[in-house]
Structure formats: structure tokens, C-alpha cells
C-alpha positions as YAML, in Angstrom:
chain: A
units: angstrom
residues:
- id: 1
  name: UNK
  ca: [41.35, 55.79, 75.61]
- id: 2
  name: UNK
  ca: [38.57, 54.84, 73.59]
- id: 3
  name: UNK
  ca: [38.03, 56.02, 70.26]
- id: 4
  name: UNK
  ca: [34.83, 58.31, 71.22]
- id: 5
  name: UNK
  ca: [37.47, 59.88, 73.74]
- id: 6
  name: UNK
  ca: [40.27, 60.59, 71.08]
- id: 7
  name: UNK
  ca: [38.19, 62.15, 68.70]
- id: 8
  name: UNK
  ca: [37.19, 64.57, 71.33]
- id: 9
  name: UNK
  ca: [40.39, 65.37, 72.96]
- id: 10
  name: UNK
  ca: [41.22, 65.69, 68.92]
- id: 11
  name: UNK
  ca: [38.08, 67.98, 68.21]
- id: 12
  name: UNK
  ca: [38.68, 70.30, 71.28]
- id: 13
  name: UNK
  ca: [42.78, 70.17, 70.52]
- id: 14
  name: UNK
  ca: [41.64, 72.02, 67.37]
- id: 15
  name: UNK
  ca: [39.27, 74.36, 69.09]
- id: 16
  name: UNK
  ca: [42.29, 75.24, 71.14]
- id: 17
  name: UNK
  ca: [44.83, 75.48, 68.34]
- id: 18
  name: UNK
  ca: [42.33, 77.51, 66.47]
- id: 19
  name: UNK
  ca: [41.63, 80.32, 69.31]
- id: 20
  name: UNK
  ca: [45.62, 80.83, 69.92]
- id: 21
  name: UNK
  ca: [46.54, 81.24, 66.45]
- id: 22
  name: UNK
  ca: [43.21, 83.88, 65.72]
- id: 23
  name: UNK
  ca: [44.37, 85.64, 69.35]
- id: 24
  name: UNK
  ca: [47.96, 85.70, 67.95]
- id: 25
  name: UNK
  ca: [46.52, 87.37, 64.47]
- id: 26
  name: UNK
  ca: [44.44, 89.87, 66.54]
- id: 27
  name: UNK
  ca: [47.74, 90.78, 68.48]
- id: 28
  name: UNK
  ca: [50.27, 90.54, 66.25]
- id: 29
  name: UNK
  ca: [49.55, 94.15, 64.50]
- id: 30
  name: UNK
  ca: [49.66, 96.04, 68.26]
- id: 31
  name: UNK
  ca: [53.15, 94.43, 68.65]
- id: 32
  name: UNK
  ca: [54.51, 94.90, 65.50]
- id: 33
  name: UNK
  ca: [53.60, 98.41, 65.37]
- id: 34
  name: UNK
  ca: [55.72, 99.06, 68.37]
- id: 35
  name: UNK
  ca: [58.43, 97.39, 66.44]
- id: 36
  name: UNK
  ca: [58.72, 99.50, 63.90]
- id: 37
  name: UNK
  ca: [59.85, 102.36, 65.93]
- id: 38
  name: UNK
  ca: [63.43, 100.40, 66.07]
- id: 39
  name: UNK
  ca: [65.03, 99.58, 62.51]
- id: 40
  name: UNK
  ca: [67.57, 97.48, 61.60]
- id: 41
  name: UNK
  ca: [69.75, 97.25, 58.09]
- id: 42
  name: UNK
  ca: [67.25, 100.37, 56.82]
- id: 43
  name: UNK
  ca: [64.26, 97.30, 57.76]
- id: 44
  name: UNK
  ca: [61.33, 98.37, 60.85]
- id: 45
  name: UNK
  ca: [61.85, 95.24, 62.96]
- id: 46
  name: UNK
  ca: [58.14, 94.26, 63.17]
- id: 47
  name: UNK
  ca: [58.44, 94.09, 59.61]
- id: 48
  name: UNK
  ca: [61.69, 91.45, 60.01]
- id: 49
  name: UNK
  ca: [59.70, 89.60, 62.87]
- id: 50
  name: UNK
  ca: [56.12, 89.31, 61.15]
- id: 51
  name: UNK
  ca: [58.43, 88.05, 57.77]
- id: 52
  name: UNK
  ca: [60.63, 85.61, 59.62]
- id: 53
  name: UNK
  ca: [58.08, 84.43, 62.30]
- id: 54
  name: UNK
  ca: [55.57, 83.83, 60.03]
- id: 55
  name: UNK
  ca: [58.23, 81.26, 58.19]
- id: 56
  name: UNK
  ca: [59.00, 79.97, 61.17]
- id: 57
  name: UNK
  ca: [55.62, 79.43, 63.04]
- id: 58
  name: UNK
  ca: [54.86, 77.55, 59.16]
- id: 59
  name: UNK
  ca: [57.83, 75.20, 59.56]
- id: 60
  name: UNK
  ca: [56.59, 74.08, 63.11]
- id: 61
  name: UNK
  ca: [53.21, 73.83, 62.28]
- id: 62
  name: UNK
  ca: [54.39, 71.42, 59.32]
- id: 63
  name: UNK
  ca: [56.65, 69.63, 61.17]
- id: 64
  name: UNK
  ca: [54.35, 68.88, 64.31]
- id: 65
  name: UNK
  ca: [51.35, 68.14, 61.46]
- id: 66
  name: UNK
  ca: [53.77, 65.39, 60.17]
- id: 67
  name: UNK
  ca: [54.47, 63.87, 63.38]
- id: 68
  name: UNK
  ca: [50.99, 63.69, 64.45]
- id: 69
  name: UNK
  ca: [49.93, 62.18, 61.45]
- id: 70
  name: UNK
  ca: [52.77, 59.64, 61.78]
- id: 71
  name: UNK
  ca: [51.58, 58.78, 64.95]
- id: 72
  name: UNK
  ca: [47.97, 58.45, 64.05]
- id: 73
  name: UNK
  ca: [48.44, 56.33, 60.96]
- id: 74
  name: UNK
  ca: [51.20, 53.88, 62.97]
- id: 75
  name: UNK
  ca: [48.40, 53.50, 66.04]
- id: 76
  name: UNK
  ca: [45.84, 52.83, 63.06]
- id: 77
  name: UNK
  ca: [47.95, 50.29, 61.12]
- id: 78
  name: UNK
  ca: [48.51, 48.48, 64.94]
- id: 79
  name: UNK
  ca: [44.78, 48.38, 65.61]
- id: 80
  name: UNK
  ca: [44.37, 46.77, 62.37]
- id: 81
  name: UNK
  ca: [44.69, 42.94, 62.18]
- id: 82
  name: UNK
  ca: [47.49, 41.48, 59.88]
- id: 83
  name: UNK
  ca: [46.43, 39.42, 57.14]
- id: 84
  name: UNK
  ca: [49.76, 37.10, 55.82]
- id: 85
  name: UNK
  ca: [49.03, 35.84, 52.83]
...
């Protein structure tokens, strides 16, 4: 791909990431609130979800942020030419 074409499979990548995680936040609260009907331990279970999925949706995000950025900098330092000194 050209560079022109990465940057905007990048750029709309982001656009996409960006509307699922503010549909997610605008859904979340009508799902947990039929969670909480159930409880576990003496806890509402939307509460336990929205807590542990929230930690968990964090870790992936870091995780997949980290590999990305692994990949971009290792197809940078190839495009680059090698200077041996």
C-alpha cells in the first residue's frame, strides 16, 4: 500500500474504533440495569460486569495498542536505509 493509503485505512480504523466504543458507552447503562436485578456475593451483577469488563476491555486495548505500535515502528525502521558506520 502506499503511504497516502495507510494513513487512511489508519484514519478511518479510528473513526471505526471510536463509534463502537461511544455505541458501547451509550448501551452499556440499558444492559447493566437489567443486571442488577440478579446479585451475586450481596454484589448487582451489572455492577461486577461494568467493574471487571471495564479492566478487561483496558488490558486489550493496551495490549493490541502495543502490538500495533510494534508493528508500525518495525515496518518504519525497514523502510529506513541502514547506515554502517
Amino acid at each position: 500500500l502506499r503511504k497516502q493509503d495507510r494513513a487512511t485505512a489508519q484514519y478511518w480504523r479510528a473513526v471505526f474504533y471510536l463509534l463502537l466504543a461511544l455505541a458501547l458507552a451509550a448501551t452499556m447503562p440499558l444492559v447493566v440495569d437489567l443486571l442488577n436485578l440478579a446479585t451475586v456475593a450481596g454484589f448487582p451483577v451489572g455492577f461486577y460486569v461494568a467493574a471487571q469488563g471495564l479492566l478487561i476491555v483496558m488490558a486489550i486495548l493496551a495490549f493490541r495498542a502495543a502490538t500495533h505500535l510494534d508493528a508500525l515502528s518495525s515496518a518504519t525502521a525497514s523502510a529506513q536505509p541502514r547506515e554502517d558506520h
